[in-house]
DOLUM-821009 format. One record per residue: y, z negated, x of N, C-alpha, C in turn. Coordinates in nm, 2 decimals. Layout:
// residues N
> nv,nw,nu,cav,caw,cau,cv,cw,cu
> Y,Z,X,Y,Z,X,Y,Z,X
...
***
This chain:
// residues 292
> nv,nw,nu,cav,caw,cau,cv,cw,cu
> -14.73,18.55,-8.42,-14.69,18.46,-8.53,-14.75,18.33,-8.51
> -14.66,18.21,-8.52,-14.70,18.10,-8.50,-14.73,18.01,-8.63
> -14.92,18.06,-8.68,-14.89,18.03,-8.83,-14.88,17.87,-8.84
> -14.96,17.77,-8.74,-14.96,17.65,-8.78,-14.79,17.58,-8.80
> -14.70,17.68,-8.68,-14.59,17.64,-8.75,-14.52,17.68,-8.84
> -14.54,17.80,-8.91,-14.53,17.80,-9.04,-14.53,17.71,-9.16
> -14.70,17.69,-9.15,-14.72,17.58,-9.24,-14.67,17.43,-9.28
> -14.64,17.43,-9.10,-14.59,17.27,-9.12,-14.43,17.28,-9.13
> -14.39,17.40,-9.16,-14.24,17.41,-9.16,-14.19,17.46,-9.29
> -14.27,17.43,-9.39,-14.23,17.46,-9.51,-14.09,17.42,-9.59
> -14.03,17.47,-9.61,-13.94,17.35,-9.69,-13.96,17.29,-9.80
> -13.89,17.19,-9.80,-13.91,17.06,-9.87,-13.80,16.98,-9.97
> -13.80,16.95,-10.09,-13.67,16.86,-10.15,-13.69,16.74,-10.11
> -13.54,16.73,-10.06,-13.53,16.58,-10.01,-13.40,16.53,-10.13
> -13.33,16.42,-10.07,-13.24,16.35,-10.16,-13.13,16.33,-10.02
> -13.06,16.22,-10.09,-12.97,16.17,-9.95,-13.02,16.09,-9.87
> -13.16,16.00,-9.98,-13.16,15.88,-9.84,-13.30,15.95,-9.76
> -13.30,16.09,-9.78,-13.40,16.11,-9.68,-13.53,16.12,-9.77
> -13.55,16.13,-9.90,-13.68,16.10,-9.93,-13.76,16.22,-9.95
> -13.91,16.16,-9.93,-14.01,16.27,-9.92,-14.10,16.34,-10.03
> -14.09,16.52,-10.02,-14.19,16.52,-10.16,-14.27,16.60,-10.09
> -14.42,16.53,-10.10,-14.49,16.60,-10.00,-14.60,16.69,-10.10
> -14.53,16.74,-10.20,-14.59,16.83,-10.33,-14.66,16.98,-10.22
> -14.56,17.04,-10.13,-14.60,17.13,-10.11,-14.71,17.16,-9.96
> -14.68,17.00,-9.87,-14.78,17.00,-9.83,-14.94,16.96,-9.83
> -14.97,16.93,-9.96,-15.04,16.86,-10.05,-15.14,16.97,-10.07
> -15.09,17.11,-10.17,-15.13,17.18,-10.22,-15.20,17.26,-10.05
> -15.10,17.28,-9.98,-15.14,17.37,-9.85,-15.29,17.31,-9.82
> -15.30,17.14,-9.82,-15.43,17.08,-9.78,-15.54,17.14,-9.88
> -15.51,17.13,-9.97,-15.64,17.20,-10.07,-15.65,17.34,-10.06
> -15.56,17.44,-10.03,-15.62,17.56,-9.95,-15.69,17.56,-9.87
> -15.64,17.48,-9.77,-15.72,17.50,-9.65,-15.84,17.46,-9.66
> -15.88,17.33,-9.78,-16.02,17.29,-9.80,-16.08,17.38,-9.88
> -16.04,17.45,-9.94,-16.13,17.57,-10.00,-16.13,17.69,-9.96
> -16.03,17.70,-9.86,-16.07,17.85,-9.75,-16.22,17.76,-9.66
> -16.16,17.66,-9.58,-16.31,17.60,-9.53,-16.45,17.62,-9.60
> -16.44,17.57,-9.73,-16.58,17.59,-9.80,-16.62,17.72,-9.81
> -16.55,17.85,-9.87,-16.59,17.90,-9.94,-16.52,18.06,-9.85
> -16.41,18.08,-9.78,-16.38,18.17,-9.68,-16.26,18.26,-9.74
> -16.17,18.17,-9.88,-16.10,18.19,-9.90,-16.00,18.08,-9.99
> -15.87,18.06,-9.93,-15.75,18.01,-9.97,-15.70,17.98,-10.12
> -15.79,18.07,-10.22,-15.75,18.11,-10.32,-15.78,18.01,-10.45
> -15.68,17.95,-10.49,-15.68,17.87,-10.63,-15.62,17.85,-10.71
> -15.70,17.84,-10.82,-15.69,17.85,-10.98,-15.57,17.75,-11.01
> -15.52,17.76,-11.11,-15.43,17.67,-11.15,-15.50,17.57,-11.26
> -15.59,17.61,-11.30,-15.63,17.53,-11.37,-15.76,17.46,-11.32
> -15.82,17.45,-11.25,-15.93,17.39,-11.16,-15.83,17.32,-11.07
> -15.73,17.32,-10.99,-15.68,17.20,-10.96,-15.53,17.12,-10.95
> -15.49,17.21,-11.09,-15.38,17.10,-11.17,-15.41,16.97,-11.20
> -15.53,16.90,-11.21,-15.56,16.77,-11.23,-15.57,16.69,-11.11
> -15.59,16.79,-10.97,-15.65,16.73,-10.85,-15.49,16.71,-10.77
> -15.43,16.82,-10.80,-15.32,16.78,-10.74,-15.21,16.68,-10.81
> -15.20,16.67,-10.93,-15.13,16.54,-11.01,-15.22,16.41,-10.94
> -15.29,16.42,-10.96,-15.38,16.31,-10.88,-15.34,16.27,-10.70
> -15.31,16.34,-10.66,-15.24,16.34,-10.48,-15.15,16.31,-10.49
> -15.08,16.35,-10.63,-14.94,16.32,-10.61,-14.90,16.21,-10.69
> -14.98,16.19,-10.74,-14.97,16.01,-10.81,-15.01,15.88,-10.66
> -15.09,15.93,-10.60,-15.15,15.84,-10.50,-15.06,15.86,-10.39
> -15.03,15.96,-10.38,-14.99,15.97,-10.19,-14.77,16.03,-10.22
> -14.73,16.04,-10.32,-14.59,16.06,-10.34,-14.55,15.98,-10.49
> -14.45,16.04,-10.52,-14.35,16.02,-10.62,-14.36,16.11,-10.75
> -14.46,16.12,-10.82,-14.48,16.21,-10.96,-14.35,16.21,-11.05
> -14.27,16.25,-11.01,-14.15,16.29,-11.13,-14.16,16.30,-11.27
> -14.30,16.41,-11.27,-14.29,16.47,-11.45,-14.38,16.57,-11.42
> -14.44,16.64,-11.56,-14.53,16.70,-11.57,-14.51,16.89,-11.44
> -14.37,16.86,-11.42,-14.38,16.99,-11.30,-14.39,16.99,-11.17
> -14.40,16.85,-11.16,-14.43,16.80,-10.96,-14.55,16.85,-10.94
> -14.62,16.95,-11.02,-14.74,17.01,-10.94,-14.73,17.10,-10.98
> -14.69,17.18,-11.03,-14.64,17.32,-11.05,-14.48,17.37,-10.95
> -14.46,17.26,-10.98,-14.32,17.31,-10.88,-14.36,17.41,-10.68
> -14.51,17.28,-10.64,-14.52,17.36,-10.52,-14.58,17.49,-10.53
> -14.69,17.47,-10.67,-14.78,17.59,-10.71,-14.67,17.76,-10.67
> -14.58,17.71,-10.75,-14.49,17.85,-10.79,-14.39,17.89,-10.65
> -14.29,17.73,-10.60,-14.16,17.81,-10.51,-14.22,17.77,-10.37
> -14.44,17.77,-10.34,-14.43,17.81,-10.23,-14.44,17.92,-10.18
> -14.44,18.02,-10.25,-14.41,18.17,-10.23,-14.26,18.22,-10.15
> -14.19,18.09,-10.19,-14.04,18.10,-10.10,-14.02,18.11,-9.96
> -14.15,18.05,-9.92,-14.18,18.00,-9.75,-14.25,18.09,-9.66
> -14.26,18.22,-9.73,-14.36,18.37,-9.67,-14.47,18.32,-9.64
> -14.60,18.27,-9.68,-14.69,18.21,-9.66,-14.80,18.18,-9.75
> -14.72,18.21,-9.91,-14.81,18.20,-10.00,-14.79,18.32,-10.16
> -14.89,18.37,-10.15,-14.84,18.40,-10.30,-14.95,18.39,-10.45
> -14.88,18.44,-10.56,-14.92,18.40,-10.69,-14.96,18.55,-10.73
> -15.04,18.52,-10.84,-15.09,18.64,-10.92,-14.99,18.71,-11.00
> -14.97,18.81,-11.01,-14.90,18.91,-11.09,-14.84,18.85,-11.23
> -14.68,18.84,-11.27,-14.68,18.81,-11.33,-14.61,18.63,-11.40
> -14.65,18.60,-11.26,-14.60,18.42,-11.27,-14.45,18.40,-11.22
> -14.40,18.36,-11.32,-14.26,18.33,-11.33,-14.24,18.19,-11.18
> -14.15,18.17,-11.12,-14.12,18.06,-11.01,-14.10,17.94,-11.08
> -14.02,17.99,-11.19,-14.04,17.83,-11.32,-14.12,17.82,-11.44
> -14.24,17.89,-11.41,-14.34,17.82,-11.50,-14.36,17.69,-11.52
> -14.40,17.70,-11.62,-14.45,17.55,-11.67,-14.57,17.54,-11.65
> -14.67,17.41,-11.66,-14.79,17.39,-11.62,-14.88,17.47,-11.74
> -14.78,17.47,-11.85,-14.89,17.56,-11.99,-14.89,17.69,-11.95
> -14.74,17.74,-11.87,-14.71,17.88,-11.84,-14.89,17.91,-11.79
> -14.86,17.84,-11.69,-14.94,17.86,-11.54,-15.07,17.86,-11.64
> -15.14,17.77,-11.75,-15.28,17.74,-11.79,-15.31,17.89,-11.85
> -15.16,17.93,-11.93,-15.19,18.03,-12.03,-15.23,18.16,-11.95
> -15.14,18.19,-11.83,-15.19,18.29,-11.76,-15.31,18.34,-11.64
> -15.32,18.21,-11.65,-15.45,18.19,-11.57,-15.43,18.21,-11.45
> -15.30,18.15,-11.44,-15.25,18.17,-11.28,-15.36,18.12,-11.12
> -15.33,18.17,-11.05,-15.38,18.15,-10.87,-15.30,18.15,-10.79
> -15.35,18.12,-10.67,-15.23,18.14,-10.54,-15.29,18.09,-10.45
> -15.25,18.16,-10.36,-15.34,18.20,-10.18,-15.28,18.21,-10.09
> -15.29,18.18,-9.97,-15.20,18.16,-9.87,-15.23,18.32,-9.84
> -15.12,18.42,-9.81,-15.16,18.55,-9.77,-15.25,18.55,-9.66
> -15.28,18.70,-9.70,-15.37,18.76,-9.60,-15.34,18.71,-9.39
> -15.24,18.75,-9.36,-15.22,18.74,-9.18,-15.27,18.60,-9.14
> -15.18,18.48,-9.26,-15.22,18.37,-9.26,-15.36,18.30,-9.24
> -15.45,18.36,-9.36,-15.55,18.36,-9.39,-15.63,18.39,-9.29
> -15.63,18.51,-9.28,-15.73,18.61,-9.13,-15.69,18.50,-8.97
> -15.59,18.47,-9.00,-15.59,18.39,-8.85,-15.66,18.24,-8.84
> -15.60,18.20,-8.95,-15.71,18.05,-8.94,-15.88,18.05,-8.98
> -15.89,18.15,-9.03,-16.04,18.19,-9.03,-16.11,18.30,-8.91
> -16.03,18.33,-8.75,-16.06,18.37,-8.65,-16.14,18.28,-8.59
> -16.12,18.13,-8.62,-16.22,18.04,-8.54,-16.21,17.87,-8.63
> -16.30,17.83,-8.63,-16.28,17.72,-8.76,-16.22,17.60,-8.71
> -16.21,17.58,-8.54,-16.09,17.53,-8.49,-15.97,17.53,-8.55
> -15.88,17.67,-8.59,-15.80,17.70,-8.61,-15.79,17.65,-8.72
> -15.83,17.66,-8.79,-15.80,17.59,-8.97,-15.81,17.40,-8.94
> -15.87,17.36,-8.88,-15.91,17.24,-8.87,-15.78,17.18,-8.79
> -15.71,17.27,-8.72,-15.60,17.20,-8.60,-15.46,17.22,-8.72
> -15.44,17.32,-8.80,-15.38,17.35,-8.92,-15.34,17.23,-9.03
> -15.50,17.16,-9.03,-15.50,17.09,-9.13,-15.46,16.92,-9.04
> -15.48,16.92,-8.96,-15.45,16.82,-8.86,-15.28,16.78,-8.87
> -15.26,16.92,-8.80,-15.07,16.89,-8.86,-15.03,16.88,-8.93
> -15.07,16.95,-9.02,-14.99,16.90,-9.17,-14.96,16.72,-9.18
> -15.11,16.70,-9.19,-15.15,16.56,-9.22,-15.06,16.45,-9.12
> -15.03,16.51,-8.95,-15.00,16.39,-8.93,-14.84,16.44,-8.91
> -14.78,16.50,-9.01,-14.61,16.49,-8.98,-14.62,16.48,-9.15
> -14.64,16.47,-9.25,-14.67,16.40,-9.34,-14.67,16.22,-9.41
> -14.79,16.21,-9.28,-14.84,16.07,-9.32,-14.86,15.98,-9.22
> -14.83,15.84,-9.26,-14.91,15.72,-9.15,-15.01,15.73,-9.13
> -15.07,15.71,-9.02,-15.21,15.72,-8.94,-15.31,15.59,-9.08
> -15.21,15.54,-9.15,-15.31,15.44,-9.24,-15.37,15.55,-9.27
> -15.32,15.64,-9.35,-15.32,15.72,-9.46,-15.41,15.88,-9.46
> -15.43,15.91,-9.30,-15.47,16.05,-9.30,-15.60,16.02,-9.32
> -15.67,16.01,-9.30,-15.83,16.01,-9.29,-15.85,16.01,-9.49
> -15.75,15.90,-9.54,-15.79,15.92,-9.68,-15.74,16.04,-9.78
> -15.66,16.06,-9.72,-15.56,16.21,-9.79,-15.69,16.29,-9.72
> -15.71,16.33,-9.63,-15.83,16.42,-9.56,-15.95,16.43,-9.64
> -16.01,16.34,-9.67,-16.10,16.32,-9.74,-16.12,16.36,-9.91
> -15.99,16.31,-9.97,-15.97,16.35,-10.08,-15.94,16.50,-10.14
> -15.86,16.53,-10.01,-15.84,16.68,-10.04,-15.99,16.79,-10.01
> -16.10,16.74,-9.96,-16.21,16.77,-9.93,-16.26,16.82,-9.84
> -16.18,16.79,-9.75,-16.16,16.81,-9.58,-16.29,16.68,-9.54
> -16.35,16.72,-9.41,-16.38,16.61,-9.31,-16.32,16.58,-9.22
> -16.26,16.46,-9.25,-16.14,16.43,-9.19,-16.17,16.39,-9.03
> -16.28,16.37,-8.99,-16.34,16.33,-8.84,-16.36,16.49,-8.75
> -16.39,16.60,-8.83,-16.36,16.73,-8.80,-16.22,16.78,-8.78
> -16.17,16.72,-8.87,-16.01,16.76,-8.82,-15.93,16.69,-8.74
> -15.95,16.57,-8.72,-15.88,16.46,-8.66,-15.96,16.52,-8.51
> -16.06,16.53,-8.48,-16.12,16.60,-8.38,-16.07,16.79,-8.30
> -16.01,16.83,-8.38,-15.93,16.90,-8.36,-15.82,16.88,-8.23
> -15.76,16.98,-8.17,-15.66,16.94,-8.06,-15.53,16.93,-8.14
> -15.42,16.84,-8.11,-15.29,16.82,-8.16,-15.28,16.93,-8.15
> -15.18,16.92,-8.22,-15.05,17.08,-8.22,-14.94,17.01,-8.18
> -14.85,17.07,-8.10,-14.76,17.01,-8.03,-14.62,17.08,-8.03
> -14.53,17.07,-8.06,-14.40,17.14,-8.03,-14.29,17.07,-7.94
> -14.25,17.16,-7.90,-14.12,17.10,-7.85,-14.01,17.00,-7.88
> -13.95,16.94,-7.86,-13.88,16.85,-7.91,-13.93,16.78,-8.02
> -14.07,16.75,-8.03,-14.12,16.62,-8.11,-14.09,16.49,-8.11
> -14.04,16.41,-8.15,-13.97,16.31,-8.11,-14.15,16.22,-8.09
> -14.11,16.16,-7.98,-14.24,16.07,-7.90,-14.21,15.87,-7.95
> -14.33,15.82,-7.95,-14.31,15.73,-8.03,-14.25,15.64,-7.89
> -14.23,15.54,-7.93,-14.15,15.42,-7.82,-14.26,15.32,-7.78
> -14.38,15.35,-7.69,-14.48,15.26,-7.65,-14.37,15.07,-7.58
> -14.29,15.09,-7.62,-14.25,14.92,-7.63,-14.28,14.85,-7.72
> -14.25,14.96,-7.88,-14.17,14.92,-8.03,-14.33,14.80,-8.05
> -14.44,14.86,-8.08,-14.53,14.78,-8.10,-14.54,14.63,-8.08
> -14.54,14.61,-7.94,-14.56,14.52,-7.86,-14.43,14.39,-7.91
> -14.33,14.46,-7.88,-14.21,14.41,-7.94,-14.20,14.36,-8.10
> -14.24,14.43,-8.21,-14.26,14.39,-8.30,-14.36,14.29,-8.38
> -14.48,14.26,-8.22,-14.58,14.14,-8.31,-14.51,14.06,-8.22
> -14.42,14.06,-8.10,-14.36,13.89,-8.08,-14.30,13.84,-8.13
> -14.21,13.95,-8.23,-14.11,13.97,-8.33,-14.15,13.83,-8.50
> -14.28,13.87,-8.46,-14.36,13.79,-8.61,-14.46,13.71,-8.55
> -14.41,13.67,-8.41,-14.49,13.55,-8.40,-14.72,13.57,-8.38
> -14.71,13.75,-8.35,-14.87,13.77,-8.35,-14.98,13.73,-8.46
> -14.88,13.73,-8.57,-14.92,13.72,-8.71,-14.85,13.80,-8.86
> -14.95,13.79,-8.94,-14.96,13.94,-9.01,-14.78,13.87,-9.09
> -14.69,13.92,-9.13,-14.55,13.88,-9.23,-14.58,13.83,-9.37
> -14.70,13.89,-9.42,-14.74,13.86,-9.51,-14.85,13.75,-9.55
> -14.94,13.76,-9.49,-15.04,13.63,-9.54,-15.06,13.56,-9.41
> -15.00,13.60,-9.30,-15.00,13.49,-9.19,-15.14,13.45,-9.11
> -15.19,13.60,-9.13,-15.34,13.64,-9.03,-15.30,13.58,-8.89
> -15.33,13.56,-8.79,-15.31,13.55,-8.65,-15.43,13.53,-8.56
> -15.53,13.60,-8.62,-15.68,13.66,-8.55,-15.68,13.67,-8.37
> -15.74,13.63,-8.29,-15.74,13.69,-8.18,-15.89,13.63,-8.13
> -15.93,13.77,-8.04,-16.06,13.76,-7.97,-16.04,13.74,-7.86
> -16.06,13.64,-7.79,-16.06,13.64,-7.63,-15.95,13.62,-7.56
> -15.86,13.58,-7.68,-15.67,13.55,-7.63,-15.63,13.65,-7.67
> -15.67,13.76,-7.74,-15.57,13.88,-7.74,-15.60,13.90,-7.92
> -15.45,13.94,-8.01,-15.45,13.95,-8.17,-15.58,14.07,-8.16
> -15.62,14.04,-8.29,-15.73,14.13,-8.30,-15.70,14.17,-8.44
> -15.68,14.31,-8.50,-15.64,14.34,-8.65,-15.51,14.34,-8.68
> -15.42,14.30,-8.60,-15.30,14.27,-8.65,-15.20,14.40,-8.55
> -15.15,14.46,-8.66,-15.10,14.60,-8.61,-14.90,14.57,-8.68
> -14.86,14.67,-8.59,-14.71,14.73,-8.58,-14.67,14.82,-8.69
> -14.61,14.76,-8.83,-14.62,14.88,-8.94,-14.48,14.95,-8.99
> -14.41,15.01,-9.00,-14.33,15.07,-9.01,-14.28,15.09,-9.16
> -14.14,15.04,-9.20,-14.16,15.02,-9.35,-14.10,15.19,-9.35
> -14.00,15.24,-9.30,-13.94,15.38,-9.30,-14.01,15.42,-9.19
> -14.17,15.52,-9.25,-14.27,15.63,-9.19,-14.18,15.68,-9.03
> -14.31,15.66,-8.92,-14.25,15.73,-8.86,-14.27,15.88,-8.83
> -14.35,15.88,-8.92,-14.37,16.02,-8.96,-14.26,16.08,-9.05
> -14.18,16.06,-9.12,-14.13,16.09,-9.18,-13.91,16.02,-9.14
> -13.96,16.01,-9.04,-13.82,16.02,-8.94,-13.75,15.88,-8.99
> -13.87,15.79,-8.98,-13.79,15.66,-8.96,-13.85,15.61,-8.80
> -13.72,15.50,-8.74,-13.74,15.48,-8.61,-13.82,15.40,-8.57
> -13.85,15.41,-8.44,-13.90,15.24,-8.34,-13.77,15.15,-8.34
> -13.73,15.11,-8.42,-13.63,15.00,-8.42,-13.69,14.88,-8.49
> -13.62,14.78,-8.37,-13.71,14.59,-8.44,-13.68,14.56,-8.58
> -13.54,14.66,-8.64,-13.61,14.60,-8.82,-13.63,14.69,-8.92
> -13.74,14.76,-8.79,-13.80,14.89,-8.92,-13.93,14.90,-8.89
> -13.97,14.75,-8.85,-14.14,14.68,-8.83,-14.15,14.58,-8.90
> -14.30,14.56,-8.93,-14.37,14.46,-8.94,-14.47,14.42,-8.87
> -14.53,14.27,-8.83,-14.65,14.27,-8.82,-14.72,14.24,-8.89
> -14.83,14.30,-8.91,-14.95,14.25,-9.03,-15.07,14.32,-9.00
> -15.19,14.27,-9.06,-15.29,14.26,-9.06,-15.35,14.42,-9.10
> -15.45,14.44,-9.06,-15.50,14.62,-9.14,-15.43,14.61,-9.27
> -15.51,14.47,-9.35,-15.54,14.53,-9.49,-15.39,14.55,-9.54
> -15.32,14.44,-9.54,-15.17,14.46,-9.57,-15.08,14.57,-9.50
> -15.16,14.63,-9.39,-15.02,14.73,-9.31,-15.08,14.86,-9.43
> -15.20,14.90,-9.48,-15.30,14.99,-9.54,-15.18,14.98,-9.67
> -15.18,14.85,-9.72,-15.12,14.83,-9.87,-14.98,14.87,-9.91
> -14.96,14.85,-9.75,-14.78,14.84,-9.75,-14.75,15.02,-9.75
> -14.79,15.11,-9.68,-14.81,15.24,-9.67,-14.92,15.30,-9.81
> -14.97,15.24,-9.86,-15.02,15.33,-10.00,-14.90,15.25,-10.14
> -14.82,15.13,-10.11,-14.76,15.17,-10.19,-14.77,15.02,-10.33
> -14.90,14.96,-10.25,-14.89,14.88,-10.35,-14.81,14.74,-10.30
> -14.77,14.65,-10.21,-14.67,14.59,-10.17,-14.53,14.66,-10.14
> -14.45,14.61,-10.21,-14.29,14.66,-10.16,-14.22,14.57,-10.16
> -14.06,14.61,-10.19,-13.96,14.48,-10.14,-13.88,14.47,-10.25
> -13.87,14.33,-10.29,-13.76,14.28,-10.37,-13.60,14.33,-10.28
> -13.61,14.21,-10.18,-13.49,14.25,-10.10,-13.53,14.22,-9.96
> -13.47,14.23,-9.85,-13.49,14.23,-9.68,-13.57,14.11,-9.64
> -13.60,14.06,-9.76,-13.71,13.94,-9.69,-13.82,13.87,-9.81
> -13.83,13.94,-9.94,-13.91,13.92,-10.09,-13.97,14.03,-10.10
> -14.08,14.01,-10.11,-14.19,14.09,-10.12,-14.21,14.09,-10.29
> -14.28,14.24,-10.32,-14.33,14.22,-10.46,-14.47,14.30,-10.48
> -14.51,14.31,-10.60,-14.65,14.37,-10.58,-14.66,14.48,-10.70
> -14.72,14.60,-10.70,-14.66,14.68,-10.82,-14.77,14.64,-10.88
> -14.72,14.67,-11.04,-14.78,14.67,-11.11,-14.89,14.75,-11.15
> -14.90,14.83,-11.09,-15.00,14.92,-11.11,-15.12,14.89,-11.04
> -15.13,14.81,-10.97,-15.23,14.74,-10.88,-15.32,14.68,-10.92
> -15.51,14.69,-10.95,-15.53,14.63,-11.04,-15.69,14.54,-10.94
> -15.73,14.45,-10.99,-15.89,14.47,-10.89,-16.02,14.33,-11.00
> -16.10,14.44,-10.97,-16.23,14.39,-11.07,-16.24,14.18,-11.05
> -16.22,14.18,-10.88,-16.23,14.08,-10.80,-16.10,13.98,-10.82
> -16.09,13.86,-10.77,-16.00,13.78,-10.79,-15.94,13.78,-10.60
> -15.83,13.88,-10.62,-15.81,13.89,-10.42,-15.62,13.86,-10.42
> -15.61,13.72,-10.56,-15.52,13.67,-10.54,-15.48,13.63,-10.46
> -15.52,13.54,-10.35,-15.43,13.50,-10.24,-15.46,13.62,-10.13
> -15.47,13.73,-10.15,-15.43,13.84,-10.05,-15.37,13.92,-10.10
> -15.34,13.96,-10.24,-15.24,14.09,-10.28,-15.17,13.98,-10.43
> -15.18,13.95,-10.51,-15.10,13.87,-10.61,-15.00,13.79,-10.60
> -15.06,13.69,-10.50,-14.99,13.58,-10.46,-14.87,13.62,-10.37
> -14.88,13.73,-10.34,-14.77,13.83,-10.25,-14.68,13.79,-10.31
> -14.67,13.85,-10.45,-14.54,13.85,-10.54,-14.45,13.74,-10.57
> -14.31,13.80,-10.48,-14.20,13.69,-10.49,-14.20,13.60,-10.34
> -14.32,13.63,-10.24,-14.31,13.58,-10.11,-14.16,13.64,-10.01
> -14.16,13.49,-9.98,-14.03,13.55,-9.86,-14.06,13.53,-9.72
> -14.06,13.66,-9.67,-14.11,13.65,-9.54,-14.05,13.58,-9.44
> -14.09,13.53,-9.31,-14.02,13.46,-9.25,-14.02,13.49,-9.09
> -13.93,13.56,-9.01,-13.98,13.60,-8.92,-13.99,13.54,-8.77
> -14.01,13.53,-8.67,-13.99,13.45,-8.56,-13.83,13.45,-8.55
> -13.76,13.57,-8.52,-13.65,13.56,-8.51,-13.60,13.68,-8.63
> -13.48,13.57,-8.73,-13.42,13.62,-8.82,-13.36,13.76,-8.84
> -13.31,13.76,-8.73,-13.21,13.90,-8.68,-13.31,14.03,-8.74
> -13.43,14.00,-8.75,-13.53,14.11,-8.73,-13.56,14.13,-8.85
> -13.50,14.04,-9.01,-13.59,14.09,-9.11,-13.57,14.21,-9.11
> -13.62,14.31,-9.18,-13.57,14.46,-9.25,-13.47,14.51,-9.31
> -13.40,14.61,-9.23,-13.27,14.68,-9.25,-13.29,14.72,-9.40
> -13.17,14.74,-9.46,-13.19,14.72,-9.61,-13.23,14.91,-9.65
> -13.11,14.97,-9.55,-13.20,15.12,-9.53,-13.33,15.17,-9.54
> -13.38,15.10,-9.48,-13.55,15.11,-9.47,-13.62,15.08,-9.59
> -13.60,14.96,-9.64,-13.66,14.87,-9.81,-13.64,15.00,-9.86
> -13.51,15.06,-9.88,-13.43,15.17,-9.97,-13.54,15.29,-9.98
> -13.57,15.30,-9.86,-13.65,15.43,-9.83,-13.79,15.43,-9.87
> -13.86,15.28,-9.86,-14.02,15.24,-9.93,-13.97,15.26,-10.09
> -13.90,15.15,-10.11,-13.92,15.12,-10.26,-13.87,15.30,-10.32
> -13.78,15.39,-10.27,-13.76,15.57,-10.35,-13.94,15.62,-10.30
> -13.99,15.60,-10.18,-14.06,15.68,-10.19,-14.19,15.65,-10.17
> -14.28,15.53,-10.16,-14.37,15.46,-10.15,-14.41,15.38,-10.27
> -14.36,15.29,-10.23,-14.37,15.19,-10.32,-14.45,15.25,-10.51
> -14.52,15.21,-10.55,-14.55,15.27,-10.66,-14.54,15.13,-10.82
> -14.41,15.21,-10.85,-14.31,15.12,-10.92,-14.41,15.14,-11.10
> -14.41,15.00,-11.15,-14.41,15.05,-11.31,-14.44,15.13,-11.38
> -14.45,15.20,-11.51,-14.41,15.30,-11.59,-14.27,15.28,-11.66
> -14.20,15.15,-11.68,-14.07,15.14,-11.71,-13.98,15.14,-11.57
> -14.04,15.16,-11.46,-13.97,15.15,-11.37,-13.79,15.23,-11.37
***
């Protein structure tokens, strides 16, 4: 049995344009962080219904009070997990409080990734990186209570027909913007060469968007960081906006405020951002309003 691919082969609701609910690989991470601590898989529904509303406010698209119960209950669908005696697949979160529900990744599962602590750590590796941008894993890792330098130190997991990234697209994409960030117009270099200023992908390429020139940006850490957690998004293929949910003790207006309503401008036009892509941040990134 090939459990790591199990795990990473869970299924998942999507929509049409492809979007992601990464509800159920979310929960799998906080197993595996409490089989790590403690030598088993097993958790309460009420010890971490708050932890997981919380992952899924930060790192997805919180629908309503069942986007964390929804993975709780129908990942028993995926032969990999099950619930305590008794818990309906459509419980409600009160269902779940009143029964004092749990749920554990079974036993074969269990017993194998605790044969060597490699194995749980290379586990928790995959998930994370067919999930998430490389901005993103080390802080999902962390949060879920993982050491994310333990796991990232782990050996890839590899399968067949993984689609391989395009060692052009990068290179191509900062001559694209001129070796400066799209947004605040960083253009850093040490020694002749850009320093901080990275290749960012507005449709994940983790999440099966391509190496194509207008489904990049160039920009700087802090903005490619922002643009992947969700707090820069797009008006339209070349207006930037800033969510509102975005808040800071500090005055870091001319690096995240002053964003709002900027129109990017790129070396060559042809390249702004396909409107597909915008489509795909602002459904599933982007973290919109409460009237949104």
């Amino acid at each position: 049995m090939d459990v790591i691919k199990k795990l990473i082969t869970v299924s998942q609701a999507s929509d049409a344009s492809g979007g992601r609910k990464p509800n159920k690989p979310l929960l799998l991470l906080l197993s595996l962080s409490k089989l790590a601590l403690d030598g088993t898989s097993e958790l309460k529904w009420t010890e971490i219904e708050a932890k997981l509303n919380e992952l899924l406010e930060q790192f997805g698209q919180r629908a309503d009070e069942r986007s964390a119960a929804y993975p709780f209950t129908l990942l028993t669908n995926d032969g990999i997990w099950h619930v305590s005696e008794g818990v309906n697949p459509n419980a409600s979160p009160k269902q779940l409080q009143t029964l004092d529900a749990s749920g554990a990744l079974d036993s074969p599962i269990e017993n194998w990734l605790l044969v060597k602590r490699s194995n749980l750590m290379q586990a928790a590796r995959a998930i994370a990186e067919r999930q998430f941008p490389d901005t993103l894993i080390m802080e999902v890792l962390s949060l879920v209570g993982l050491d994310p330098y333990e796991v990232m130190s782990a050996a890839k997991y590899l399968v067949d027909g993984d689609r391989k990234r395009d060692p052009k697209w990068p290179p191509l994409i900062l001559e694209n913007w001129n070796f400066s960030c799209a947004f605040c117009g960083y253009d850093g270099k040490l020694n002749g060469s850009p320093v901080a200023i990275e290749a960012a992908h507005i449709h994940w390429f983790s999440s099966g968007g391509p190496d194509d020139a207008d489904n990049g940006l160039a920009l700087c850490s802090l903005h490619h960081k922002l643009l992947d957690r969700g707090v820069i998004g797009f008006v339209d293929q070349a207006t930037l906006r800033v969510s509102p949910k975005f808040t800071s003790h500090a005055d870091y207006s001319p690096l995240v405020s002053d964003l709002h309503g900027l129109e990017m401008k790129p070396l060559v036009a042809s390249v702004l951002p396909k409107i597909e892509y915008i489509n795909w941040h602002t459904a599933n990134v982007y973290k919109h309003g409460h009237t949104a």
